[in-house]
C-alpha positions as CSV (number, residue, x, y, z in Angstrom):
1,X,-13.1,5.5,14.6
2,X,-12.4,1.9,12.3
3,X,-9.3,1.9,14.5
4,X,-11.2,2.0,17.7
5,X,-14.2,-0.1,16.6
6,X,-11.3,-2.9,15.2
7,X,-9.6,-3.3,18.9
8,X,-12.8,-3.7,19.9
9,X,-14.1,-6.4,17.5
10,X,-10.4,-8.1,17.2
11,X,-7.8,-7.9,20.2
12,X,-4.4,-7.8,18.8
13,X,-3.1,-11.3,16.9
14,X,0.0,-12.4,15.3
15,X,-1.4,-12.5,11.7
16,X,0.5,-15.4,10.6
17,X,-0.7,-18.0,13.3
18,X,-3.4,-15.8,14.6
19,X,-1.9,-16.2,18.3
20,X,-2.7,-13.3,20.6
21,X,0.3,-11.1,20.5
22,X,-0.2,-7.4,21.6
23,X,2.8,-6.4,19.3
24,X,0.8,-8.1,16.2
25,X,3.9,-10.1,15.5
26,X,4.9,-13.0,17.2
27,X,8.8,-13.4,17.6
28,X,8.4,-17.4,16.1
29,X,6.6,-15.6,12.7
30,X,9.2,-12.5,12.9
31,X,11.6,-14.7,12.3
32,X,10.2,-16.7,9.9
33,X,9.0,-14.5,8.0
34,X,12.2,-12.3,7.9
35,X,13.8,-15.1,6.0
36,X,11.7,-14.3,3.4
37,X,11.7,-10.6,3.3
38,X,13.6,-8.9,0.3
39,X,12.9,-5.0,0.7
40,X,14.4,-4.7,-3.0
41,X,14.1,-1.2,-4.4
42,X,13.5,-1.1,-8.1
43,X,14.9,1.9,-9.8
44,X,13.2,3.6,-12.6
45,X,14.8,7.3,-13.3
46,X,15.7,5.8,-16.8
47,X,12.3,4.4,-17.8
48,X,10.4,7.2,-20.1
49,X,7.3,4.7,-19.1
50,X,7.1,5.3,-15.6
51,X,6.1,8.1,-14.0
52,X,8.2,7.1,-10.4
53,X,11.0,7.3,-9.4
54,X,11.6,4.3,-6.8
55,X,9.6,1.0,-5.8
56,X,10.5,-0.7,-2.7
57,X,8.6,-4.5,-1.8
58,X,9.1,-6.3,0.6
59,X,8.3,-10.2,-0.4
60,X,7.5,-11.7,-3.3
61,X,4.1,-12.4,-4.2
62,X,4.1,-16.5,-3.7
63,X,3.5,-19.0,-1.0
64,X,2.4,-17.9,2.4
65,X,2.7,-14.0,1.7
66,X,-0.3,-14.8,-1.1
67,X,-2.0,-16.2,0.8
68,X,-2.2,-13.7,3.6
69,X,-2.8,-11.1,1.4
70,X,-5.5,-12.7,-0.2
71,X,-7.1,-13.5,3.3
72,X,-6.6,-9.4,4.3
73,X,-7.8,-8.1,1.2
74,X,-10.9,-11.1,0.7
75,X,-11.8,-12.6,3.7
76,X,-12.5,-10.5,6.2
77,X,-9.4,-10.2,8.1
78,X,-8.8,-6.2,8.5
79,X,-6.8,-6.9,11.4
80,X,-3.5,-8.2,9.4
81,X,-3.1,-4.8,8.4
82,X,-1.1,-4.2,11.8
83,X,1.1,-7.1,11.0
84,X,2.1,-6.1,7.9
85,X,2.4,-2.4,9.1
86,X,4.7,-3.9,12.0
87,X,6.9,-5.6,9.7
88,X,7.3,-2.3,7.9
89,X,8.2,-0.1,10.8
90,X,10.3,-2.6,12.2
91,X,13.0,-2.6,9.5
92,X,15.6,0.2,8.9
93,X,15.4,0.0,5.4
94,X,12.4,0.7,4.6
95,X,12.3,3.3,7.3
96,X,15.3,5.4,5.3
97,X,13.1,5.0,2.7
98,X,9.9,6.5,4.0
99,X,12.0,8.9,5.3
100,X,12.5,10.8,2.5
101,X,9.2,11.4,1.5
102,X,6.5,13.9,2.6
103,X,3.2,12.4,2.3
104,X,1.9,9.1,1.8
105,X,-1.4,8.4,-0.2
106,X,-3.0,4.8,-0.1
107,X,-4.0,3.9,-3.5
108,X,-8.0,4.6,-3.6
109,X,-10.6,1.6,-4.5
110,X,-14.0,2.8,-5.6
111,X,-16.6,3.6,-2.6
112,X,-18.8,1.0,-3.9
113,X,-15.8,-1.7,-3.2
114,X,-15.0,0.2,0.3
115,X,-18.9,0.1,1.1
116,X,-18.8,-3.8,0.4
117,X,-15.3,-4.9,1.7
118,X,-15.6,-2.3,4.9
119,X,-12.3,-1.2,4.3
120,X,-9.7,0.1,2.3
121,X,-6.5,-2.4,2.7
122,X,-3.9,-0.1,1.8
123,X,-5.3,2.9,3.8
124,X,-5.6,0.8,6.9
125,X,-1.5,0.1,6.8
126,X,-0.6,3.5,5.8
127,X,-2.3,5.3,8.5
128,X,-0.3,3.0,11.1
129,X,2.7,3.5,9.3
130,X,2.6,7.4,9.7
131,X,1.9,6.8,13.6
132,X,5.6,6.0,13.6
133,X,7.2,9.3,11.5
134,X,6.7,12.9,11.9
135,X,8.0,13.6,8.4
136,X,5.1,11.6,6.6
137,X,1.5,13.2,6.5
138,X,-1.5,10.8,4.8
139,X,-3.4,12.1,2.5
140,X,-7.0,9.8,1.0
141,X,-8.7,12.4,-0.3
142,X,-5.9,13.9,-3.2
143,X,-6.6,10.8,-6.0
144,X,-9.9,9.8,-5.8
145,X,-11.1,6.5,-8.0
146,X,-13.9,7.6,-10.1
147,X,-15.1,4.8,-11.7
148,X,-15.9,0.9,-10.4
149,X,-13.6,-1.0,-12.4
150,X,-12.8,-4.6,-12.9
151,X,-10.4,-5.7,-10.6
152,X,-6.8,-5.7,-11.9
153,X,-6.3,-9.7,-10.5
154,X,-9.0,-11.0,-13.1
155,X,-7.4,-9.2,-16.0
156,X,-3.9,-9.6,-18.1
157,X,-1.3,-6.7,-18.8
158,X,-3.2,-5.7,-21.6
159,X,-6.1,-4.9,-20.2
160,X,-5.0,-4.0,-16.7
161,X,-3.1,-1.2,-18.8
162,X,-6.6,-0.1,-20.1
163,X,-8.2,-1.0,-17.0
164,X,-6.8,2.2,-15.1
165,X,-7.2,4.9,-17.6
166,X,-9.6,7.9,-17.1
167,X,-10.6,6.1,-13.5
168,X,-9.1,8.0,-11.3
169,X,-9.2,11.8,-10.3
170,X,-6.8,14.4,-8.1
171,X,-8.7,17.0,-5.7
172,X,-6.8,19.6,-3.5
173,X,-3.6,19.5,-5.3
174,X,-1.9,22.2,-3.1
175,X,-1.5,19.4,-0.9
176,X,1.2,17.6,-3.4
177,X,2.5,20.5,-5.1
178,X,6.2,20.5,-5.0
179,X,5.9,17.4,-2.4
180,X,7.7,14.3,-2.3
181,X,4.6,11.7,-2.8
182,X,4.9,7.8,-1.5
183,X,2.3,5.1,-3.0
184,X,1.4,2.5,-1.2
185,X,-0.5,-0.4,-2.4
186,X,-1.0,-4.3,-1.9
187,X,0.7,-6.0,-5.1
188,X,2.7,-4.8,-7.5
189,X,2.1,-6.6,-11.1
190,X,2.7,-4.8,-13.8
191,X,2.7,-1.3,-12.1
192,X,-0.3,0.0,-14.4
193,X,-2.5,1.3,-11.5
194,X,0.7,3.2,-9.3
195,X,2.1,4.2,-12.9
196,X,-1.7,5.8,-13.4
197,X,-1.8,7.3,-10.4
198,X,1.9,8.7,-10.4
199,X,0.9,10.1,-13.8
200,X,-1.9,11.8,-12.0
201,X,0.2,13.0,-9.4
202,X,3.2,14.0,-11.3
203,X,0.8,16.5,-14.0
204,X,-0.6,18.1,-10.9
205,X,2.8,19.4,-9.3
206,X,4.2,16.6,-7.6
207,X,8.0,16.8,-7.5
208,X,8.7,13.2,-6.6
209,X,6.7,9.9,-6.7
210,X,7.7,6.5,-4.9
211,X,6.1,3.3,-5.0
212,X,5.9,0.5,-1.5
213,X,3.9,-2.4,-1.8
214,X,3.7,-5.7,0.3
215,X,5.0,-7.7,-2.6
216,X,6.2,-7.9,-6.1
217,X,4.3,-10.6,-8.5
């Protein structure tokens, strides 16, 4: 229904320079923008700290990227979800990657956020992303975010560390158990909240967690 109710409000733009392009991705920004597209993977299988496996980005967190993010997460622009999902679904390398996973789950903010913002920034891209794969289910109702926390952006590593503990909870966990879980959230800082979460997920019969994220800080 927010799908719908979005193509109504806003016809489909290029979320770089906002002209109307039905593909959400004008070939002047594609291009542009793929000079500055990284799609490192991160690997942590030897880090006793994290609790995944893999964390693939696709920009760094500076410049123009910031700023769009910013604008889609803060300033009412829902709508550059389809860019960024485009961007995703368009590269091969992150497509082998999301290939090997089983179910996606958008990292949760608190109902009280949702109700205020009218959406959920990382849900919005993952269910476009699983339009494209027939091996990757969503799932928004396994972690749940319990608690309205300060946001992560206003706080240092420190305290974002402290920040995400006890905040979050995991319903229906036959729908993980023994799956191969992907993460998907905005920014990735100092990994506290996807570490949480993996935690969360990994405790409860998860055999494998990845992490994607628009951009590394």
């Amino acid at each position: 229904m927010l799908d719908y109710i979005l193509d109504l409000i806003y016809p489909n733009v290029c979320g770089f320079c906002n002209t109307i392009n039905k593909e959400s991705l004008c070939n002047n920004c594609e291009e542009r923008i793929n000079q500055k597209l990284l799609c490192n993977i991160d690997n942590y299988e030897n880090d006793d700290t994290k609790y995944f496996t893999n964390h693939i980005y696709l920009f760094k967190y500076s410049d123009e990227i910031r700023s769009k993010i910013l604008d889609y997460k803060f300033n009412d622009k829902p709508y550059i979800y389809k860019t960024f999902a485009k961007i995703i679904i368009k590269n091969e390398k992150i497509c082998g990657f999301l290939r090997k996973y089983d179910i996606i789950i958008p990292i949760p903010i608190h109902k009280k956020r949702k109700n205020t913002r009218g959406y959920n920034q990382s849900e919005l891209i993952s269910k476009e992303i699983v339009k494209k794969f027939t091996n990757l289910k969503i799932e928004t109702n396994v972690i749940i975010k319990d608690k309205n926390t300060i946001p992560q952006s206003f706080l240092n590593k420190k305290e974002r560390n402290e920040n995400v503990r006890n905040v979050y909870i995991i319903k229906n966990t036959e729908k993980i158990n023994n799956k191969k879980v992907l993460l998907l959230d905005d920014i990735y800082t100092t990994g506290s909240t996807v570490n949480e979460c993996s935690k969360l997920l990994k405790l409860n019969g998860a055999k494998e967690i990845g992490i994607i994220t628009l951009a590394k800080d």
